[in-house]
N, C-alpha and C positions, 0 to 999 in steps of 0.2 A: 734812761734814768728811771728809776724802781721807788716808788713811794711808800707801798705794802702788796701784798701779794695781790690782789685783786686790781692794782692800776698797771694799766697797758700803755707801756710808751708808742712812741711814732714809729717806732722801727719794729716793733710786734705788729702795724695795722699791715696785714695783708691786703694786698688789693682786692675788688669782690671779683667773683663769677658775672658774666654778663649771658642775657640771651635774647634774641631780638625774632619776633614771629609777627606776619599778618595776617590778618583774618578783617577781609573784605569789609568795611573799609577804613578800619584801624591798622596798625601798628603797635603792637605789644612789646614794652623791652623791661627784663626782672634781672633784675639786679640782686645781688645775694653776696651778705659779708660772712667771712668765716667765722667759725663757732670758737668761742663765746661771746661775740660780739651781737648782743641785742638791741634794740631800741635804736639805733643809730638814725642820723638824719642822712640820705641818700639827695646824690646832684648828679643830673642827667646832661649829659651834653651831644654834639655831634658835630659832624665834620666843616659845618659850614658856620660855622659863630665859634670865639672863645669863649664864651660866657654861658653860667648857667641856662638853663633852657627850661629845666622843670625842677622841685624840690620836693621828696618825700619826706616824711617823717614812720618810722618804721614802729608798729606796736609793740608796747611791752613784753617783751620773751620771744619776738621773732625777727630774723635776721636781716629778710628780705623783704623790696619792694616792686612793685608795678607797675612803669609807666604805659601810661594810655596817650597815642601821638596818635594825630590824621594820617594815612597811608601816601606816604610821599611817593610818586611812581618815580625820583631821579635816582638811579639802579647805581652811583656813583654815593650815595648818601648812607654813612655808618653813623653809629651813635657808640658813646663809652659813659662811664659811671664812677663815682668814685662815692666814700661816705666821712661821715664827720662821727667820731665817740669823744664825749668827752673833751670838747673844744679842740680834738685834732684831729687831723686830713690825712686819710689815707692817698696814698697813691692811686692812680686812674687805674681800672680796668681795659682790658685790651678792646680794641672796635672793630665793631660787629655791625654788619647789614641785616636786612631782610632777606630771606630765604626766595631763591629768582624762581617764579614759577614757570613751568614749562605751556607752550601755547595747548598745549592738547589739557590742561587743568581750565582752560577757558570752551565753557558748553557755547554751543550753537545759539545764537537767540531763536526767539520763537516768531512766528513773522504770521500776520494776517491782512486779507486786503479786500477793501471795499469799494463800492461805486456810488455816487450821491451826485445826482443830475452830471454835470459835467468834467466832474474829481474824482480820481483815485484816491482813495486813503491808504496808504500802508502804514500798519503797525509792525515795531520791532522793538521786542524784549527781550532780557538778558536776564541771566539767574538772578535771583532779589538780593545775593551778597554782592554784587556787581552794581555799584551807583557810580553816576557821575562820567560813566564812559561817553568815548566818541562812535555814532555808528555811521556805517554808510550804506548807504542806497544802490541795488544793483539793478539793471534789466539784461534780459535777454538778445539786445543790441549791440549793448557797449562790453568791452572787457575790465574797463574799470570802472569806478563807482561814479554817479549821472550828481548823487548827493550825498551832504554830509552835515548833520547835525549830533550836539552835545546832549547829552543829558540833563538836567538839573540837579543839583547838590541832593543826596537822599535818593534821587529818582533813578529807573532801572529801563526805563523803556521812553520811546519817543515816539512821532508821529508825523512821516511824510507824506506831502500833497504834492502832486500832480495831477496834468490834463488825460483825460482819459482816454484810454484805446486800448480795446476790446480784446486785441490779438499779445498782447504785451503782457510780460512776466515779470515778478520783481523777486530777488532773496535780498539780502541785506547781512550784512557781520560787525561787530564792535570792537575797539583797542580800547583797552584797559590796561595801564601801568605798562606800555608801550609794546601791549600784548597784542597783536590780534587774532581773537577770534576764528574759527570756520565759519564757512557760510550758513546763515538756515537752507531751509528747502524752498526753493523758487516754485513761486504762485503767482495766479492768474485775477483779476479782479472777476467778483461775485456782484450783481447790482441787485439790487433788491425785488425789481417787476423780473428777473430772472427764480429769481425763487418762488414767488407767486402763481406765475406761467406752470412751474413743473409740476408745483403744489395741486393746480386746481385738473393736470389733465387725468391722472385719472378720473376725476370724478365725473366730468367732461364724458368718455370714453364708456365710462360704466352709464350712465344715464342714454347715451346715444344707442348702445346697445340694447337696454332695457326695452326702449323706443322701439325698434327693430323689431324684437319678437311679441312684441304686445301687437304692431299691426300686421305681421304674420298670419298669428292666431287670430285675427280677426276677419284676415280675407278666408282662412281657412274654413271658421266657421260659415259666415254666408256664403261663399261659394258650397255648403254642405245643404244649410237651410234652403239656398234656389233649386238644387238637383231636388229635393226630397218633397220639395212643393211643387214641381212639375209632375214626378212620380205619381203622388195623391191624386192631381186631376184626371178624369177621364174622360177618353177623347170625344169628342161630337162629331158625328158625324152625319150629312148631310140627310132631311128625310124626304123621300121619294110620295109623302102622304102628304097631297091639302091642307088635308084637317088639321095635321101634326103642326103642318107650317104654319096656318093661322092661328093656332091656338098659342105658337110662342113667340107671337108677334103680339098678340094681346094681353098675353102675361108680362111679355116686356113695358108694354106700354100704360100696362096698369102700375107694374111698381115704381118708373119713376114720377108719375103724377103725385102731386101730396094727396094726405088723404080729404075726402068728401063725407057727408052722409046718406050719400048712393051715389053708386057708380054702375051705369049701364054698359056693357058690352056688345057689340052685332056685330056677327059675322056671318057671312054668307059662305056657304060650301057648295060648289059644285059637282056634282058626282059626273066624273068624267073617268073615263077610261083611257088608260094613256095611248099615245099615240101609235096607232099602226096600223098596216095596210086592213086594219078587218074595218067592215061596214061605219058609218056614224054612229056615235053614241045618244044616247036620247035626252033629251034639255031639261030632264027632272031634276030641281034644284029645291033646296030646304034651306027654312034658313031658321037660326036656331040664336036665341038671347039668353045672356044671362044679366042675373039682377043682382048685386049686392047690396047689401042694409047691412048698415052698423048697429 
């Protein structure tokens, strides 16, 4: 029924266009009525309720709208649409899911692992569009997962604890929207006196060395200064003269005395002629002093 040119009966409402998309961790579904139908009030529904679910109201001059829903992972869950002009109900739109992603769209999370007195930490993240997944826990013992913790609503990463051992490897992977994951790359625990240790040897190493050639050069040196001071002296050798003899018996015995304000010296020389088969020598003896004054 036609009122004037400009009113649209029930049987003009076409149904709208539907389109349904995720983007981690929404669910987008735009709904769209045919032209000239503007401003209309838009109802969103889906598979699991008869009853509205959501309500747009479409602006002035545009056709369509765009529900914003939490990302439901049940792969069984479509949504349809229908709209309201002018106090009348189009017919439903046809229903439409979400777009199924394939596992290889789900990256690796990033995986990191610590030691604190007698814990492992391992951290495991997932790309920051990815909240609210389940991950699990791997080591290099078992072939399936030792643990399994959830995310927090918003959140992208988790934090497992275990007892520590030294030789032990962890990766870790997450299911999302009943995806799962590749593994990350399996790691070893790092402990903190482990970095410390590797930190401080060179310097360790370089200083031991240093040490090394500094007492090198030093034996080097004095073992140079004892040859070169042997060298300088000259040798003494015995004297076959008296007189020589006692005079550096006197000389010796004068310097270590401290000093006096005279010091008297006597020595007696006798003139002898050394021994040999020729005749006696004669008993003429001299004796001869010396005075020192300061």
């Amino acid at each position: 029924m036609y009122s004037d040119a400009s009113t649209v009966t029930v049987l003009d409402l076409i149904k709208p266009n539907i389109s349904v998309s995720t983007h981690h961790p929404e669910t987008q579904i735009s709904c769209e009525a045919p032209s000239p139908i503007t401003g209309a009030v838009f109802h969103l529904y889906d598979t699991r309720s008869k009853n509205i679910i959501k309500e747009s109201h479409a602006g002035a001059g545009e056709r369509s709208v765009t529900f914003v829903v939490p990302h439901d992972p049940d792969p069984n869950l479509r949504y349809c649409c229908s709209y309201q002009y002018r106090t009348i109900n189009s017919v439903m739109s046809d229903y439409a899911g979400p777009k199924e992603h394939p596992v290889t769209d789900l990256i690796k999370p990033n995986i990191s692992v610590s030691t604190h007195d007698t814990e492992t930490h391992i951290h495991c993240e997932a790309p920051p569009s990815i909240t609210g997944a389940v991950f699990h826990l791997y080591d290099t013992r078992s072939e399936s997962h030792v643990k399994e913790k959830q995310a927090g609503a918003g959140e992208s990463a988790v934090t497992f604890t275990v007892p520590h051992e030294p030789n032990l490897k962890y990766c870790c992977s997450y299911q999302y929207t009943r995806l799962n994951s590749a593994k990350s790359d399996c790691v070893g625990p790092k402990g903190p006196s482990d970095t410390g240790i590797s930190g401080w040897l060179p310097i360790v190493g370089g200083v031991s060395a240093a040490c090394v050639i500094l007492l090198g050069a030093t034996a080097l040196c004095l073992c140079w200064r004892h040859k070169k001071h042997r060298s300088n002296r000259q040798p003494i050798t015995p004297s076959n003269d008296p007189a020589e003899a006692s005079y550096s018996v006197a000389s010796k015995e004068e310097h270590n005395k401290d000093p006096t304000l005279s010091d008297v010296t006597y020595s007696s020389i006798n003139h002898m002629a050394p021994q040999c088969s020729y005749p006696a020598p004669s008993q003429d003896s001299v004796v001869y002093s010396s005075l020192k004054t300061d």
